[in-house]
py3Dmol code that shows the C-alpha trace and the ligand (Angstrom):
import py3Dmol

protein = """\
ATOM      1  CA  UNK A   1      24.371 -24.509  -2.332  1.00  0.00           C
ATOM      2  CA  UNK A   2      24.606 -23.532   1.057  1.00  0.00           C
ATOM      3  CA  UNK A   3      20.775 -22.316   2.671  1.00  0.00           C
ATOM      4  CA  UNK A   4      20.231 -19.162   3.638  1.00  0.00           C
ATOM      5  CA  UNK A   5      20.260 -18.445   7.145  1.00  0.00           C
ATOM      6  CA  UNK A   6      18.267 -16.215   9.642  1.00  0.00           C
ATOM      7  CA  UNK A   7      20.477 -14.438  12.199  1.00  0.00           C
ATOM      8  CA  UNK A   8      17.996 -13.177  15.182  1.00  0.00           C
ATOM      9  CA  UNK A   9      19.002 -10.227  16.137  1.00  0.00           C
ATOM     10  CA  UNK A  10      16.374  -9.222  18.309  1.00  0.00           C
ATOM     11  CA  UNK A  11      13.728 -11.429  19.708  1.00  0.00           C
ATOM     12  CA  UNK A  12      11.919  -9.288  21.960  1.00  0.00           C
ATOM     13  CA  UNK A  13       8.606  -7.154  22.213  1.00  0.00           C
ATOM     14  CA  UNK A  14       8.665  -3.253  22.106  1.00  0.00           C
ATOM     15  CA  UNK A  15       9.933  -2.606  26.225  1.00  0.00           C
ATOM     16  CA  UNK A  16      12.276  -5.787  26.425  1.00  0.00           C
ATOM     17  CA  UNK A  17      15.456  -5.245  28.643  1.00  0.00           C
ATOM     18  CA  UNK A  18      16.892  -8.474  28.811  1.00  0.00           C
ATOM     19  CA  UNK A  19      16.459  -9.033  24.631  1.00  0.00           C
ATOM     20  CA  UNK A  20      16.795  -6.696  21.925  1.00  0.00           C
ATOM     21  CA  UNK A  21      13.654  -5.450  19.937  1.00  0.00           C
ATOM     22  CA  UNK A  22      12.820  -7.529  17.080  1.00  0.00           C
ATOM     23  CA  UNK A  23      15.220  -7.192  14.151  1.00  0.00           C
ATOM     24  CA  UNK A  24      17.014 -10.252  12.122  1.00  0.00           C
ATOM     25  CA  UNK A  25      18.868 -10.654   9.093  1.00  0.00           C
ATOM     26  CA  UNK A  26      18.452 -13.304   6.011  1.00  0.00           C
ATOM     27  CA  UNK A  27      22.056 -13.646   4.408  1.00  0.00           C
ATOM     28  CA  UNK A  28      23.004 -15.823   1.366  1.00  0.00           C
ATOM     29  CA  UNK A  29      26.215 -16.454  -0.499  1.00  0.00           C
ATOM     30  CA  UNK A  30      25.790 -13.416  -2.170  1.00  0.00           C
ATOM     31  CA  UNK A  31      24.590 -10.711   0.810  1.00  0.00           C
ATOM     32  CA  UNK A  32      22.723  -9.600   3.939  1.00  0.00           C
ATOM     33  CA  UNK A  33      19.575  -8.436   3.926  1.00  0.00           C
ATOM     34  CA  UNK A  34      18.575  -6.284   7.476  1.00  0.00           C
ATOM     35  CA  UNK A  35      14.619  -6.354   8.418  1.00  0.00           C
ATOM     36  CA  UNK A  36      14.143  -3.708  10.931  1.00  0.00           C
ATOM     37  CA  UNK A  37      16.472  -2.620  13.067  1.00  0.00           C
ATOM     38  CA  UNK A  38      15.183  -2.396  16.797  1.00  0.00           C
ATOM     39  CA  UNK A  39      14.655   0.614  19.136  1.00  0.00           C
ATOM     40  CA  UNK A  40      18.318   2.276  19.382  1.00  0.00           C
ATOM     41  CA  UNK A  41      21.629   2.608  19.470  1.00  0.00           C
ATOM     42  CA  UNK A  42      21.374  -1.673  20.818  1.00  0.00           C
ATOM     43  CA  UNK A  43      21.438  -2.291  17.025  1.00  0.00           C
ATOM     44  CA  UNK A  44      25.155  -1.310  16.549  1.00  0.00           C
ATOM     45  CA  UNK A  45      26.397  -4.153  19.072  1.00  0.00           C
ATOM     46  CA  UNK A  46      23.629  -6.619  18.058  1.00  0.00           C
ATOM     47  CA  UNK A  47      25.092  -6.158  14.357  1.00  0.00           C
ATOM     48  CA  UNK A  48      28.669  -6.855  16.083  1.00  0.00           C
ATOM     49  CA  UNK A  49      27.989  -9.878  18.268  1.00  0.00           C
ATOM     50  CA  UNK A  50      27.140 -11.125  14.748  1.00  0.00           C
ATOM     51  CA  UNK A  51      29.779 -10.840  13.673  1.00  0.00           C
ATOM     52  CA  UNK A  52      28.071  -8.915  10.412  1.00  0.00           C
ATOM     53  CA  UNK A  53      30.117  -5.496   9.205  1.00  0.00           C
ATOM     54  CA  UNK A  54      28.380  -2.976   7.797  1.00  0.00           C
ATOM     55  CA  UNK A  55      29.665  -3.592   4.284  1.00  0.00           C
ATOM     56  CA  UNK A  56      28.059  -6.754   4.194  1.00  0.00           C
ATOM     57  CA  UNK A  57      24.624  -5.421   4.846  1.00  0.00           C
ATOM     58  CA  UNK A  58      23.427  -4.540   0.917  1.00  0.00           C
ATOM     59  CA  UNK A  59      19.515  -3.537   2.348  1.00  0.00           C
ATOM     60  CA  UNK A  60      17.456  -2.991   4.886  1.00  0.00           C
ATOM     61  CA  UNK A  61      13.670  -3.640   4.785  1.00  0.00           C
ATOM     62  CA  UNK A  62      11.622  -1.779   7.744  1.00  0.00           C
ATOM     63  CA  UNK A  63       8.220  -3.050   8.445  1.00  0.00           C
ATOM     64  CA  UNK A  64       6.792  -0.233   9.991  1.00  0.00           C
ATOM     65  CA  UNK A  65       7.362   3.424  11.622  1.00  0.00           C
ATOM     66  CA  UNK A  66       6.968   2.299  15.219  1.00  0.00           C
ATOM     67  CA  UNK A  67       9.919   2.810  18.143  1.00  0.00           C
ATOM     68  CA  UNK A  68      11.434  -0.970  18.442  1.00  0.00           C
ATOM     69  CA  UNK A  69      11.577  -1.244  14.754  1.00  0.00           C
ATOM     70  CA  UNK A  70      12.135   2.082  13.332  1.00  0.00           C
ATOM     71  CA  UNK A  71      15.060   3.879  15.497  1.00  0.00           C
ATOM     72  CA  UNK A  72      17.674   1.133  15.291  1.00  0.00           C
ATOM     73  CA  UNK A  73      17.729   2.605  12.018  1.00  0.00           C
ATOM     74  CA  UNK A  74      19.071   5.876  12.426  1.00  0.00           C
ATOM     75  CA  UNK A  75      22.190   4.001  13.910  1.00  0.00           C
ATOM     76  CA  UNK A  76      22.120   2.078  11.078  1.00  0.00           C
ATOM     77  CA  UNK A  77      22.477   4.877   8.487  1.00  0.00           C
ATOM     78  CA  UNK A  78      25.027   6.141  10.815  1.00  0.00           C
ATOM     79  CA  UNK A  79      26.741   2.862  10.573  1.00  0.00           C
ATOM     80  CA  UNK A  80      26.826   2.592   6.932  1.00  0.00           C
ATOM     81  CA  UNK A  81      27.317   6.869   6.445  1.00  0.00           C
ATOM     82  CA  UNK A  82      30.415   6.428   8.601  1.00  0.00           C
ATOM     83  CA  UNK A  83      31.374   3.104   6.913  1.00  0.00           C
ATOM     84  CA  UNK A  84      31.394   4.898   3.227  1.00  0.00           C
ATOM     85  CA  UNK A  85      33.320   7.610   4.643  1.00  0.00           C
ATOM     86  CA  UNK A  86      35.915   5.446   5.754  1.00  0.00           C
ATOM     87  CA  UNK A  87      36.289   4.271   2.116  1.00  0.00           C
ATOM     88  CA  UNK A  88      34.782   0.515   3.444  1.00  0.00           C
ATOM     89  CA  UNK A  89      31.354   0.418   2.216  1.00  0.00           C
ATOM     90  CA  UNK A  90      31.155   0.465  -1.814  1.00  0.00           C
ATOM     91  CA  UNK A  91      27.863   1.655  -3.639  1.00  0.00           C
ATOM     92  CA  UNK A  92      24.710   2.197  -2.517  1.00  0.00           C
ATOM     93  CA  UNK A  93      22.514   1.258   0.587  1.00  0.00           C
ATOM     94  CA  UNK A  94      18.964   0.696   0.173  1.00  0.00           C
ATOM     95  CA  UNK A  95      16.517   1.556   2.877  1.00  0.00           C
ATOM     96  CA  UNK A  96      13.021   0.058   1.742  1.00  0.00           C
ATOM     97  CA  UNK A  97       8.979   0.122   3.248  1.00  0.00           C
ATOM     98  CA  UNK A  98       5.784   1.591   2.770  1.00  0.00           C
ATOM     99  CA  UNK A  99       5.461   5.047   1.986  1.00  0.00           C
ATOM    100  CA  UNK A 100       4.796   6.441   5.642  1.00  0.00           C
ATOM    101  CA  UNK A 101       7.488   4.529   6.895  1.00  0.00           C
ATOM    102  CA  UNK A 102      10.389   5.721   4.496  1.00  0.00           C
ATOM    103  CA  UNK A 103       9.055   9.690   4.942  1.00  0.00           C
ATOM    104  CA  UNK A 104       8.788   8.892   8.725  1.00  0.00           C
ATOM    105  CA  UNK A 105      12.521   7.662   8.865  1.00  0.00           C
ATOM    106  CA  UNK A 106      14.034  10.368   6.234  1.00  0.00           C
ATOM    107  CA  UNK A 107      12.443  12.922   8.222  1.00  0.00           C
ATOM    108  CA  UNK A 108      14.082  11.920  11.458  1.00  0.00           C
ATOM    109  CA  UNK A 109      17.203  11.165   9.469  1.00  0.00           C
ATOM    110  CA  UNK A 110      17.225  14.353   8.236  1.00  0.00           C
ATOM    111  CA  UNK A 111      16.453  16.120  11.833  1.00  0.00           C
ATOM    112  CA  UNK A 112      19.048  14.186  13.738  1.00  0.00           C
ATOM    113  CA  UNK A 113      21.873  12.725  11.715  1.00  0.00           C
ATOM    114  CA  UNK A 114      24.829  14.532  11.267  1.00  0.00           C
ATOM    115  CA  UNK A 115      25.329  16.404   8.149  1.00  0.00           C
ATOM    116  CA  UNK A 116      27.918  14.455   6.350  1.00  0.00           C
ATOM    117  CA  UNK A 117      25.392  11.041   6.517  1.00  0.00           C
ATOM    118  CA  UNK A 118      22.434  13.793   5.797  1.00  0.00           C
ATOM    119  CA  UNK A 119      24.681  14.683   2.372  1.00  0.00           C
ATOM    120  CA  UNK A 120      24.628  10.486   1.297  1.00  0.00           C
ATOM    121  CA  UNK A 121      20.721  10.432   2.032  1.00  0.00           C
ATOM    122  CA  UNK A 122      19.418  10.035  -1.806  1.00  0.00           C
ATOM    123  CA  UNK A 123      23.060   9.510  -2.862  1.00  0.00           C
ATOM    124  CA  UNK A 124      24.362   6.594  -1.631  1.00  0.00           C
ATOM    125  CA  UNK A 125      22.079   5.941   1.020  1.00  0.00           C
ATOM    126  CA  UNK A 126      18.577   5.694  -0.940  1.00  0.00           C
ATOM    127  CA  UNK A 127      14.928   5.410   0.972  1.00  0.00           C
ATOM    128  CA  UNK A 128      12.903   3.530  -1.312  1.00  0.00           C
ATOM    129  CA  UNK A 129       8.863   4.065  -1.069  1.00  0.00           C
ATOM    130  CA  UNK A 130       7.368   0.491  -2.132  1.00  0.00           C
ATOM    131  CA  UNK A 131       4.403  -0.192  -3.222  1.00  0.00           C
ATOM    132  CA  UNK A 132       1.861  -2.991  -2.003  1.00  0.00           C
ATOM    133  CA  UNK A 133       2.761  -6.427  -3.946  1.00  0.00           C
ATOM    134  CA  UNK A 134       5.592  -4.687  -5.121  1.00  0.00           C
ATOM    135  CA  UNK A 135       8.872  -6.668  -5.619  1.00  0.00           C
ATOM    136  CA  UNK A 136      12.757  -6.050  -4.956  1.00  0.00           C
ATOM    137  CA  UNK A 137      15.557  -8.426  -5.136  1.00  0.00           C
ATOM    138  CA  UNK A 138      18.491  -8.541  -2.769  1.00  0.00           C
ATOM    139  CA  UNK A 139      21.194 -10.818  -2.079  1.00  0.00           C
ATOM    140  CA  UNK A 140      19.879 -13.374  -4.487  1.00  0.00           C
ATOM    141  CA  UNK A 141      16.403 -13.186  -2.570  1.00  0.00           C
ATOM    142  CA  UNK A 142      13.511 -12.414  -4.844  1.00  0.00           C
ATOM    143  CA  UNK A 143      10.923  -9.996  -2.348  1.00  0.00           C
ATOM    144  CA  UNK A 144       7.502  -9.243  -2.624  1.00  0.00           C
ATOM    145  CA  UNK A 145       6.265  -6.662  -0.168  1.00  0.00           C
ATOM    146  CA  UNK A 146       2.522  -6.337   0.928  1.00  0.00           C
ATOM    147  CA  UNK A 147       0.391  -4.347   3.498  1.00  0.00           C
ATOM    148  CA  UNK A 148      -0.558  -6.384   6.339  1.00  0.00           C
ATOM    149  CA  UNK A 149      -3.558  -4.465   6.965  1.00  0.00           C
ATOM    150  CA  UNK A 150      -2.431  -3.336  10.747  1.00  0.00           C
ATOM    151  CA  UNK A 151      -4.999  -0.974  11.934  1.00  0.00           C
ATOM    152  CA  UNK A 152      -2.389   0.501  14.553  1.00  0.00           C
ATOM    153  CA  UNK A 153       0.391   1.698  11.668  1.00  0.00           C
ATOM    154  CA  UNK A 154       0.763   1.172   8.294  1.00  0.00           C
ATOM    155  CA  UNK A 155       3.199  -2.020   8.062  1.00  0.00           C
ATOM    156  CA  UNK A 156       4.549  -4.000   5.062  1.00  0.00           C
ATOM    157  CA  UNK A 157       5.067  -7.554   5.262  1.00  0.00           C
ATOM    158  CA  UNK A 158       7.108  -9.534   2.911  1.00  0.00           C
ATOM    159  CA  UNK A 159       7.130 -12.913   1.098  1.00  0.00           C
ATOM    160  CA  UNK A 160      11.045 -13.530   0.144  1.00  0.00           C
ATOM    161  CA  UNK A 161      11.737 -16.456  -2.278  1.00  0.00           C
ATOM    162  CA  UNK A 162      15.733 -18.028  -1.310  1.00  0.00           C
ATOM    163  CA  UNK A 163      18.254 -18.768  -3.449  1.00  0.00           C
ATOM    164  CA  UNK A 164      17.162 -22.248  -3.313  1.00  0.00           C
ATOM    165  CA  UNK A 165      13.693 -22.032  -4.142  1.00  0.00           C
ATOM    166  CA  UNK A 166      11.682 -21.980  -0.480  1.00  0.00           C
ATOM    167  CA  UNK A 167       9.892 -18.812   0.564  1.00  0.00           C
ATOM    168  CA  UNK A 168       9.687 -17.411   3.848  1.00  0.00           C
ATOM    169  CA  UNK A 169       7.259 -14.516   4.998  1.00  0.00           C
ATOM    170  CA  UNK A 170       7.539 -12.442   7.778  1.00  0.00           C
ATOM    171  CA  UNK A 171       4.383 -10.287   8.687  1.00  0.00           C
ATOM    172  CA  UNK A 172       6.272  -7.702  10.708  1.00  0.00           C
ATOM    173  CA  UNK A 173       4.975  -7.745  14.421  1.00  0.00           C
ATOM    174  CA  UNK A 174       1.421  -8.267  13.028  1.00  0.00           C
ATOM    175  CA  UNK A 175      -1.094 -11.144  13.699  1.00  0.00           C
ATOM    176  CA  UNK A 176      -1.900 -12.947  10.336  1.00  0.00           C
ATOM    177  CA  UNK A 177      -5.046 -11.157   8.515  1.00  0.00           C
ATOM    178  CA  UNK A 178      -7.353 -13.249   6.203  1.00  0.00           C
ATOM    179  CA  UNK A 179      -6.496 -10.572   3.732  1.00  0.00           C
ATOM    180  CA  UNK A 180      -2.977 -11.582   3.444  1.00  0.00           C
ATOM    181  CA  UNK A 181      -3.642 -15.527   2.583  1.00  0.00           C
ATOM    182  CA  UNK A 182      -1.760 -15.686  -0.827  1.00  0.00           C
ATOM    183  CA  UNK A 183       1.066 -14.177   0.316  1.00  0.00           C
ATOM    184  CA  UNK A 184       1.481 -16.727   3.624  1.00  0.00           C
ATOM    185  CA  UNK A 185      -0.772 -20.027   2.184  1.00  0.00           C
ATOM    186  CA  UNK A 186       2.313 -22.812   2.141  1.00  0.00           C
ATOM    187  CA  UNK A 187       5.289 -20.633   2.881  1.00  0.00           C
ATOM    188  CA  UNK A 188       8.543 -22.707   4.461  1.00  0.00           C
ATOM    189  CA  UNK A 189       9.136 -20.301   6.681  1.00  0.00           C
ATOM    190  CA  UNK A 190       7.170 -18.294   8.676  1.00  0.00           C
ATOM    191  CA  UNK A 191       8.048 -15.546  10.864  1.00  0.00           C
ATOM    192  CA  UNK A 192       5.659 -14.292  12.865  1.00  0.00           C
ATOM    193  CA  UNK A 193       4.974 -12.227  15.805  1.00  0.00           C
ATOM    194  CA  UNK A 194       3.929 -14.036  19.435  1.00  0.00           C
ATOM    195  CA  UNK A 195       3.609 -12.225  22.463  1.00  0.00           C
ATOM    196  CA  UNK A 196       3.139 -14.574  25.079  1.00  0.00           C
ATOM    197  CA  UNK A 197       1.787 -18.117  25.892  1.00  0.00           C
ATOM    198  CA  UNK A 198      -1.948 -18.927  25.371  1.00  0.00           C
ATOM    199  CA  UNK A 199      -2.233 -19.266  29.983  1.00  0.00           C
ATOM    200  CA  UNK A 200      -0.925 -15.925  29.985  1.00  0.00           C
ATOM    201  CA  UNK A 201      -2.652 -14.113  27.306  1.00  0.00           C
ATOM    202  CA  UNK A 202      -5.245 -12.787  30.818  1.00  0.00           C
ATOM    203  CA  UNK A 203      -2.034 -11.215  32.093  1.00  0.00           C
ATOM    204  CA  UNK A 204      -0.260  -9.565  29.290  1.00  0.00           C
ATOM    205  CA  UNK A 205      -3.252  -9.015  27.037  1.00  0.00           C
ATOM    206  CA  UNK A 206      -1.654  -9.334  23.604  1.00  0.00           C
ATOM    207  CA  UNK A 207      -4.682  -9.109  21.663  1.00  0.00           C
ATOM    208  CA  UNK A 208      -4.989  -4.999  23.099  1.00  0.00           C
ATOM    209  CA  UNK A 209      -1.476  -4.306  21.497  1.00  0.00           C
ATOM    210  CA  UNK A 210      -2.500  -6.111  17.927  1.00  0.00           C
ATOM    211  CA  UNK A 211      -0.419  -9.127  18.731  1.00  0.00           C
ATOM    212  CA  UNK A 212      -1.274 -12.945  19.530  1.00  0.00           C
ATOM    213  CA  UNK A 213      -0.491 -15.879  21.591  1.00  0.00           C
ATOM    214  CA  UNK A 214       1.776 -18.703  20.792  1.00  0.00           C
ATOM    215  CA  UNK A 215      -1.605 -20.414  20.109  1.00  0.00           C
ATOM    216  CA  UNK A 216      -2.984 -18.208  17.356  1.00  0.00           C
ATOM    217  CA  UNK A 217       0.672 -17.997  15.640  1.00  0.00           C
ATOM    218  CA  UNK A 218       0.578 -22.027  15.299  1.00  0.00           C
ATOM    219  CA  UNK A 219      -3.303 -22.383  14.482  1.00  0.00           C
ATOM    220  CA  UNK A 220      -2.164 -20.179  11.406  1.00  0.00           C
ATOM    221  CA  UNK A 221       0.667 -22.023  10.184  1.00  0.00           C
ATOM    222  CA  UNK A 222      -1.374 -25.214  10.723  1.00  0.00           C
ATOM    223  CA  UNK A 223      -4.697 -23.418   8.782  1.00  0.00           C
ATOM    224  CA  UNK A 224      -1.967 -22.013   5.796  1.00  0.00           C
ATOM    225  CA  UNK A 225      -0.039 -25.127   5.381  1.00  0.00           C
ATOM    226  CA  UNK A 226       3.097 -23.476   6.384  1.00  0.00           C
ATOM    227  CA  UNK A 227       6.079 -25.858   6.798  1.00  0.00           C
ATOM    228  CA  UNK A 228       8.393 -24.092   9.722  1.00  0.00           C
ATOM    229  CA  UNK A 229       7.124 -21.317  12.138  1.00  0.00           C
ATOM    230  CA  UNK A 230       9.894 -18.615  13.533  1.00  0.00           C
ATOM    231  CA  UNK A 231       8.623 -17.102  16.692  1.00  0.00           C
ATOM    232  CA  UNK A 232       9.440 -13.315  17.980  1.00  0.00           C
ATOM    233  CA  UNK A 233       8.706 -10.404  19.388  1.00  0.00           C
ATOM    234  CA  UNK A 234       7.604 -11.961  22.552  1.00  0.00           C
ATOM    235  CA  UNK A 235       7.657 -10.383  25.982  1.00  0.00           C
ATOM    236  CA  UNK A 236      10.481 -11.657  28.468  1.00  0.00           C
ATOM    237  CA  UNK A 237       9.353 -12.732  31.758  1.00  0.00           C
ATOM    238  CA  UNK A 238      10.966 -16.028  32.043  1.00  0.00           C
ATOM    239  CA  UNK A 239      13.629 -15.863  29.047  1.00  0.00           C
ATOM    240  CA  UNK A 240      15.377 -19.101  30.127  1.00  0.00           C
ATOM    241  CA  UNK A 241      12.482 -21.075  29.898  1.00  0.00           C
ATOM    242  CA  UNK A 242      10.765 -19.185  26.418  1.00  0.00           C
ATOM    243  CA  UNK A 243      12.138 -21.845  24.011  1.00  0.00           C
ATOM    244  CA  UNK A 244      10.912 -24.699  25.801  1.00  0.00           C
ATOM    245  CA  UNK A 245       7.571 -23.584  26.995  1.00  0.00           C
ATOM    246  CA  UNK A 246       6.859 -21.630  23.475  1.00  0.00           C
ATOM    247  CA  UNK A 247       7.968 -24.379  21.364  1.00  0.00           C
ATOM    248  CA  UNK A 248       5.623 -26.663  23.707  1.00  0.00           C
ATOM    249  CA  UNK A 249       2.490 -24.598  22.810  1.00  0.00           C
ATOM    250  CA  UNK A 250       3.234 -24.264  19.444  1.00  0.00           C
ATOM    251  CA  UNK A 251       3.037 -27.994  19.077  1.00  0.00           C
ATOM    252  CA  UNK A 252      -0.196 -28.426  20.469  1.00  0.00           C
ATOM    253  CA  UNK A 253      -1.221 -26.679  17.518  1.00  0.00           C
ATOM    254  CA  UNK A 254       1.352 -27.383  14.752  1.00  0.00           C
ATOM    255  CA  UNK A 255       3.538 -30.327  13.432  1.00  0.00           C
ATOM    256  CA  UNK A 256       6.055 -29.096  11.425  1.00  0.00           C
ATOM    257  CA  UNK A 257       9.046 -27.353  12.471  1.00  0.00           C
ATOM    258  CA  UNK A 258       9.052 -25.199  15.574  1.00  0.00           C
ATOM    259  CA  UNK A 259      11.740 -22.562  16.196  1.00  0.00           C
ATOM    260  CA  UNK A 260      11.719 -19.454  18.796  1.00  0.00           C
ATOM    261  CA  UNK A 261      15.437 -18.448  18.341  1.00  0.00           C
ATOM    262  CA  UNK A 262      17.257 -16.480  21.210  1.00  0.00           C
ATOM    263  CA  UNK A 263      18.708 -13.282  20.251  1.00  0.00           C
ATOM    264  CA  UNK A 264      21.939 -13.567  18.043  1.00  0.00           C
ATOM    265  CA  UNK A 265      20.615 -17.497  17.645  1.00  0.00           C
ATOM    266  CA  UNK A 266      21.439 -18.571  13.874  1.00  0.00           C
ATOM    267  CA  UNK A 267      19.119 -20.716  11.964  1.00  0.00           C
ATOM    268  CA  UNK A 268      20.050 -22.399   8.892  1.00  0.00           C
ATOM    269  CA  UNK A 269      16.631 -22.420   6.775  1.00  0.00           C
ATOM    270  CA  UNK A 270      17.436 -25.789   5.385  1.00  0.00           C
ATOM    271  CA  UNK A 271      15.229 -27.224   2.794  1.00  0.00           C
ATOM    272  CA  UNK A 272      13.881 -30.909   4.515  1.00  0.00           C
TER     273      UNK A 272
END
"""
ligand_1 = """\
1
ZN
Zn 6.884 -4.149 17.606
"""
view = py3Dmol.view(width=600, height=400)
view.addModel(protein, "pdb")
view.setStyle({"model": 0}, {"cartoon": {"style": "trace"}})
view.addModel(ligand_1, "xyz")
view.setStyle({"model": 1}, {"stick": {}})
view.zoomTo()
view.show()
């Protein structure tokens, strides 16, 4: 069986220029699942670059209602409305999150898309209101959703069991709460949200926007047990340089497997 893989779409924080906002896809043998979707209209080239067409996205998951994560997905129902008219896209596209996020997005949606992708909203294009601990399934991942307990918008998290048996959580762009520990305690793969490097946290002052330092991110994996930490939504200053200063910190803190993927990077998420 060949692992799932991550495609990064977007490894950047909310005002990056040089990176898209976070976004990434986990795709199997048997589909593509899209987890947020960035800020704008960046998402439709991102997608591209991948080389992923619409018809092979069968979901999209959105963590939360805020700008970089929530307004790529307008484009994307665009994307997919204009793919179904063109006869390319077969059955139904699932938009999923928390309650505030889905009426949030199908409120925009239905404010600014045009009225033939309006018409598929709740017929082929269906914005699914889940529940916390509530589970999905999607191209042959098994998904359980949960509220990360942000106090700056209501966000859902995820814990995604692969086709081969690892799980991998992603906690949105949130810093790892206490209340979440079941959900992230031994996970493969964890993505999670870093803003910038312990030496600059005086400059950038992560902890004021509800994010972390490459620090905190690898004192949690080390504290869950976590096997391999994914690193995003960081800010951009010196973007040649991230991967080898940010997978330097990490390791002060953490020994397994270190990964802060450039945008459109692929990562297999092998199991060794
Ligand atoms: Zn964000």
């Amino acid at each position: 069986m060949k692992p799932a893989e991550l495609i990064m779409l977007g490894s950047g924080y909310a005002l990056a220029i040089r990176n898209y906002n976070a976004c990434f896809t986990l795709r199997t043998e048997s589909g593509c699942l899209l987890v947020d979707a960035g800020g704008g209209n960046g998402i439709l080239r991102q997608l591209q670059q991948a080389e992923i067409a619409p018809e092979h996205l069968n979901e999209m998951f959105v963590t939360h209602a805020h700008t970089d994560h929530l307004l790529g997905a307008l484009w994307v129902l665009r994307l997919i409305g204009h793919s179904m008219q063109q006869g390319k896209y077969s059955g139904t596209f699932r938009v999923r999150g928390c309650d505030r996020t889905i009426r949030i997005l199908d409120r925009i949606g239905r404010m600014t898309l045009p009225r033939r992708v309006q018409a598929l909203m709740g017929e082929r294009i269906e914005l699914i209101e889940m529940g916390d601990g509530e589970t999905f399934d999607c191209a042959g991942l098994r998904i359980q959703c949960f509220d990360t307990g942000s106090t700056k918008e209501k966000q859902y998290g995820f814990r995604a069991q692969l086709p081969d048996g690892q799980h991998l959580v992603c906690l949105g762009d949130e810093p790892y709460r206490d209340r979440n520990r079941s959900y992230v305690v031994g996970a493969d793969w964890l993505i999670h949200e870093a803003f910038c490097l312990e030496r600059d946290r005086g400059r950038f002052h992560p902890e004021d926007k509800g994010h972390g330092t490459v620090r905190d991110a690898a004192r949690t994996a080390t504290h869950l047990g976590v096997r391999n930490l994914i690193l995003y939504h960081t800010e951009e200053e010196r973007p040649e340089r991230r991967k080898e200063e940010y997978s330097a910190e990490a390791a002060t803190e953490f020994s397994g497997g270190i990964y802060v993927p450039d945008d459109l990077e692929h990562l297999l998420l092998h199991d060794k």
